[in-house]
C-alpha positions in Angstrom: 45.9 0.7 28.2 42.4 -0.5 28.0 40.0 2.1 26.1 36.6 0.7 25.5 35.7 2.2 22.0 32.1 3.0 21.2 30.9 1.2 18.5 29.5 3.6 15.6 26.5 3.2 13.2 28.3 1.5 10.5 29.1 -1.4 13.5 25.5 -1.6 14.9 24.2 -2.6 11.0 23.9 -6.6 10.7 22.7 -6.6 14.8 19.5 -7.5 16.3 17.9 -5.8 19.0 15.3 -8.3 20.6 11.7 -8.0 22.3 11.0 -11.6 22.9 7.2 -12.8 22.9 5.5 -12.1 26.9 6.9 -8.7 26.8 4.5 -5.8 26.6 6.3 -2.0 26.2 4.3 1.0 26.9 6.1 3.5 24.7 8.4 4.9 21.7 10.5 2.9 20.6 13.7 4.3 18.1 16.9 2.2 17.5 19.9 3.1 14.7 20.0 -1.3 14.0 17.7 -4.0 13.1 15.0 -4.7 15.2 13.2 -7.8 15.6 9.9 -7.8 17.9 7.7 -10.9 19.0 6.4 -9.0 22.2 4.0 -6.4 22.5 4.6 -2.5 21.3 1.9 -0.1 22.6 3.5 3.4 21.3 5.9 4.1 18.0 8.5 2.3 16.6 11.3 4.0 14.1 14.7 2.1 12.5 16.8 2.9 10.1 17.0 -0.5 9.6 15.0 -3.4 9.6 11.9 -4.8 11.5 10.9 -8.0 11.6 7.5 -8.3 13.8 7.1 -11.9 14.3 3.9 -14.4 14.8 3.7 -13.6 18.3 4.6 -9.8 18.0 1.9 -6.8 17.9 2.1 -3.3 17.5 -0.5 -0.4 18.3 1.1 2.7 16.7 3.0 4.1 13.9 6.1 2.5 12.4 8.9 4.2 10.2 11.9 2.2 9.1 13.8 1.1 5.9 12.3 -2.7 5.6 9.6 -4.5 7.4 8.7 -8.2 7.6 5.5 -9.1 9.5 4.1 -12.0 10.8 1.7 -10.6 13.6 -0.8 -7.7 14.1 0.1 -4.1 13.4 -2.7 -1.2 14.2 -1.6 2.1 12.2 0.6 3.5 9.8 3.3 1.9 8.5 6.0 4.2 6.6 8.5 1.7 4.9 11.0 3.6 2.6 11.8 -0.3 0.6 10.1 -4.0 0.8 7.4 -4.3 2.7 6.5 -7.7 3.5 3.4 -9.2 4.9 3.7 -13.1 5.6 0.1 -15.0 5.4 -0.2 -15.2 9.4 -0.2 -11.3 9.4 -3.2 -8.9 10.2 -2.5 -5.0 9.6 -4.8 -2.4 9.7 -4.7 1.4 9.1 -2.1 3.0 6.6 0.9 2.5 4.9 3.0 3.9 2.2 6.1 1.9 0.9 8.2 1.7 -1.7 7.5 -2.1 -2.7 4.9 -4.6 -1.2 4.5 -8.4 -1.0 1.5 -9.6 0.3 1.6 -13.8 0.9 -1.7 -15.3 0.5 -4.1 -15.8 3.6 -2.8 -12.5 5.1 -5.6 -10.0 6.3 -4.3 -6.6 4.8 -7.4 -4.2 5.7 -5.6 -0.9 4.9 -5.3 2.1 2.8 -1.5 1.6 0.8 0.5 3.7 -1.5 3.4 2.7 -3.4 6.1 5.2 -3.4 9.9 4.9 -4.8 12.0 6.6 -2.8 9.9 7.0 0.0 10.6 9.7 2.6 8.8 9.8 6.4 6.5 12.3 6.7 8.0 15.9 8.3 6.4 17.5 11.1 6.9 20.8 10.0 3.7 22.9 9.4 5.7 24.4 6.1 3.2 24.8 2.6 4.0 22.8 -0.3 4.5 24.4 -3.4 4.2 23.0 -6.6 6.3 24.2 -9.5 5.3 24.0 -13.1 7.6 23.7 -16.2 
């Protein structure tokens, strides 16, 4: 009479997932929706959407996901397959590769960037690469 239907991936897009700002997290961090983080990350973070890392919000690892706005600190490398987008409050330092970048003036960008279309994360596999020639 009353089934409780899980909601799917295609449901979760246009939802937030929260960390609000006093909350420190000690860990990996991977989420299908939108994320948006004014607390404290010490560990990874991976979305297939999009994270927003507010004024108040710091991270201390790696972070893979499709778009990225950010206002606070981020320590690492950043893999953002779209728009990056650092606001003139942020300070990130370490790596990243992304398929676009906007940088607001007064930001402190100290990092090593790449510009990709069509960027894909990184495998772990331990397979060569092979290069082909025409």
């Amino acid at each position: 009479m009353f089934e409780k239907k899980t909601k799917s991936y295609t449901d979760l897009l246009g939802k937030t997932n929260r960390i609000v700002e006093g909350t420190t997290i000690q860990g990996n961090i991977v989420s299908p929706a939108d994320f948006r983080l004014d607390g404290q990350l010490v560990g990874n973070f991976e979305t297939k959407g999009k994270l927003v890392i507010g004024p108040a919000g710091s991270v201390q690892g790696d972070i893979i996901c499709k778009n990225c706005d950010i206002e606070g600190r981020v320590e690492g490398k950043l893999q953002i397959s779209d728009l990056l987008s650092v606001k003139s409050k942020a300070v990130i330092k370490g790596e990243v590769v992304c398929g676009k970048l906007a940088v607001e003036p007064g930001a402190e960008f100290s990092a090593t960037c790449v510009m990709k279309p069509q960027v894909k994360p990184i495998s772990q596999s331990h397979e060569p690469v092979t290069e082909k020639t025409a």
